[in-house]
C-alpha positions as CSV (number, residue, x, y, z in Angstrom):
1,X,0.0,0.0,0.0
2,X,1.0,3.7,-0.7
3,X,2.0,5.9,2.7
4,X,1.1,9.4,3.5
5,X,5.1,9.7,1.9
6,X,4.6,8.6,-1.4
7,X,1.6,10.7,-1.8
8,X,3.8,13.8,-0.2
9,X,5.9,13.0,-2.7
10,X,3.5,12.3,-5.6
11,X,2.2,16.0,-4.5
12,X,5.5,18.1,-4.9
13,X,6.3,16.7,-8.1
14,X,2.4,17.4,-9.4
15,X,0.6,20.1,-7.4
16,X,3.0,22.4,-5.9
17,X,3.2,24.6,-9.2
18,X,-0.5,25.4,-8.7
19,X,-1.6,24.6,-5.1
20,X,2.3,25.5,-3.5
21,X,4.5,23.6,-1.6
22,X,2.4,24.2,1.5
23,X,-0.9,23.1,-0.5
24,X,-2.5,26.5,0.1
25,X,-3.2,27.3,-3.3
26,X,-0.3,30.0,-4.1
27,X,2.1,28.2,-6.3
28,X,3.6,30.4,-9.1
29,X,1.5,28.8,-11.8
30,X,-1.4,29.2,-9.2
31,X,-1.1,32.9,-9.1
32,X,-1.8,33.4,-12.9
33,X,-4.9,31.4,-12.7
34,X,-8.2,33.2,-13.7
35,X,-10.0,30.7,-11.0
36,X,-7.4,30.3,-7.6
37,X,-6.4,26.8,-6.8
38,X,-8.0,25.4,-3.5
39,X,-6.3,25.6,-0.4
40,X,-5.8,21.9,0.3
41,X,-5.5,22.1,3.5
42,X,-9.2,23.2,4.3
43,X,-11.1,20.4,2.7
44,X,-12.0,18.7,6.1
45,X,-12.8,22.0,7.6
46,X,-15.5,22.8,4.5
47,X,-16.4,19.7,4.9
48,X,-17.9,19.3,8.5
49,X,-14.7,18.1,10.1
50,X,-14.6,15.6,7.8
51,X,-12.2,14.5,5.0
52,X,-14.2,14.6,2.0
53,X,-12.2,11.4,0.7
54,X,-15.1,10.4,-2.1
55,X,-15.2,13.6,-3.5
56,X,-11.4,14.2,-3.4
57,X,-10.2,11.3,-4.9
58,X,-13.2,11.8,-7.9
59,X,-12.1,15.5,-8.5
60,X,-8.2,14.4,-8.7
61,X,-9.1,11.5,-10.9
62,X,-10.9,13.5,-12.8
63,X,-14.8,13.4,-12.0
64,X,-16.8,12.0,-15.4
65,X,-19.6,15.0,-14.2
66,X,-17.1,17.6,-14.9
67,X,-15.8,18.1,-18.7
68,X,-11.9,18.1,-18.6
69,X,-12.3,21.5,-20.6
70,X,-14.3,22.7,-17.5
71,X,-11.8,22.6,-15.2
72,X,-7.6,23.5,-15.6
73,X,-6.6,21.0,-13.1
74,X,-5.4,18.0,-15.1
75,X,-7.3,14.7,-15.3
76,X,-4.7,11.9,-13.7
77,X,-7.6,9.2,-14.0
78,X,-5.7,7.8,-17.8
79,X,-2.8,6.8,-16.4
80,X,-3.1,5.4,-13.9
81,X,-6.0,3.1,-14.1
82,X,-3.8,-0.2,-14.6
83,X,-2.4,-0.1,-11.1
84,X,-5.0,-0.1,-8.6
85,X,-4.9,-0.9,-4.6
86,X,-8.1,-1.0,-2.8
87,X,-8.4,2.1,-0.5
88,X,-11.6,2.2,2.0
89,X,-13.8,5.3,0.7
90,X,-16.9,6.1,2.8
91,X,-16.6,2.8,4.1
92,X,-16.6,0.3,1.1
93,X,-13.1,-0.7,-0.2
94,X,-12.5,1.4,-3.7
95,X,-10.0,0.3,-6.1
96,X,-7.8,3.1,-6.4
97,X,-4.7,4.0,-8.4
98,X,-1.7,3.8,-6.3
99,X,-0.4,7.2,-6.9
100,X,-3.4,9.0,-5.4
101,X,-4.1,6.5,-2.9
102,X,-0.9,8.3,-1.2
103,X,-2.5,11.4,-2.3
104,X,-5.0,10.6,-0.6
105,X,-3.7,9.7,2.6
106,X,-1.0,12.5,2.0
107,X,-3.9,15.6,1.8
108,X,-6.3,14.0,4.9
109,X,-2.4,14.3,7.0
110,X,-2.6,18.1,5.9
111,X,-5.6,19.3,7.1
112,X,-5.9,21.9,9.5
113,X,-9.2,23.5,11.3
114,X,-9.8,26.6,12.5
C-alpha cells in the first residue's frame, strides 16, 4: 500500500506549481490562474470536520460529471487506471490507483481546522 510519503511526494512533483508547496493554493503557476487553486489544506474543515475522501479522490481522478475542458486541473484518472490498490472510501473498499491513494492519505495528514 501507498503511505502518507509517497503521496507527499507524488504532491510536490504534481501540485505544488498550482496549489504550492504548502498546498494552500499559491504556487507560481497558481497565481496566474483566472480561478485560484484550493487551499488543500481546508477540505476537512469545508467539509464538517470531515475529510471529503469520495469527493477528493473523484475531482483528482478526474470526476466523469465535470468536462476536462471545464476545469484547468489536469485529469490523472488515464494513467493510472492499470495499477489499482483498494483504498476504504466512505466505508466500502475502492480500487484506487496507487499514486493518489498516497495522495489521498498524504492531503487527509494536511488538514488543519480553524
Amino acid at each position: 500500500m501507498p503511505t502518507r510519503s509517497d503521496g507527499a511526494a507524488f504532491f510536490a512533483q504534481n501540485c505544488t506549481s498550482c496549489h504550492g508547496a504548502d498546498a494552500r493554493g499559491a504556487g507560481p503557476t497558481g497565481r496566474t490562474l483566472t480561478v485560484a487553486p484550493t487551499d488543500l489544506t481546508k477540505l476537512s474543515a469545508e467539509n464538517g470536520g470531515t475529510f471529503p475522501e469520495a469527493r477528493a479522490l473523484a475531482y483528482i481522478y478526474g470526476d466523469p460529471i465535470d468536462s476536462h475542458l471545464a476545469r484547468v486541473m489536469p485529469q490523472f484518472g488515464d494513467e493510472m487506471a492499470l495499477d489499482l490498490v483498494p483504498v476504504e472510501i466512505d466505508g466500502i473498499l475502492t480500487p484506487t490507483p496507487r499514486e493518489l491513494a498516497g495522495l489521498l492519505f498524504y492531503l487527509e495528514s494536511i488538514q488543519q481546522y480553524p
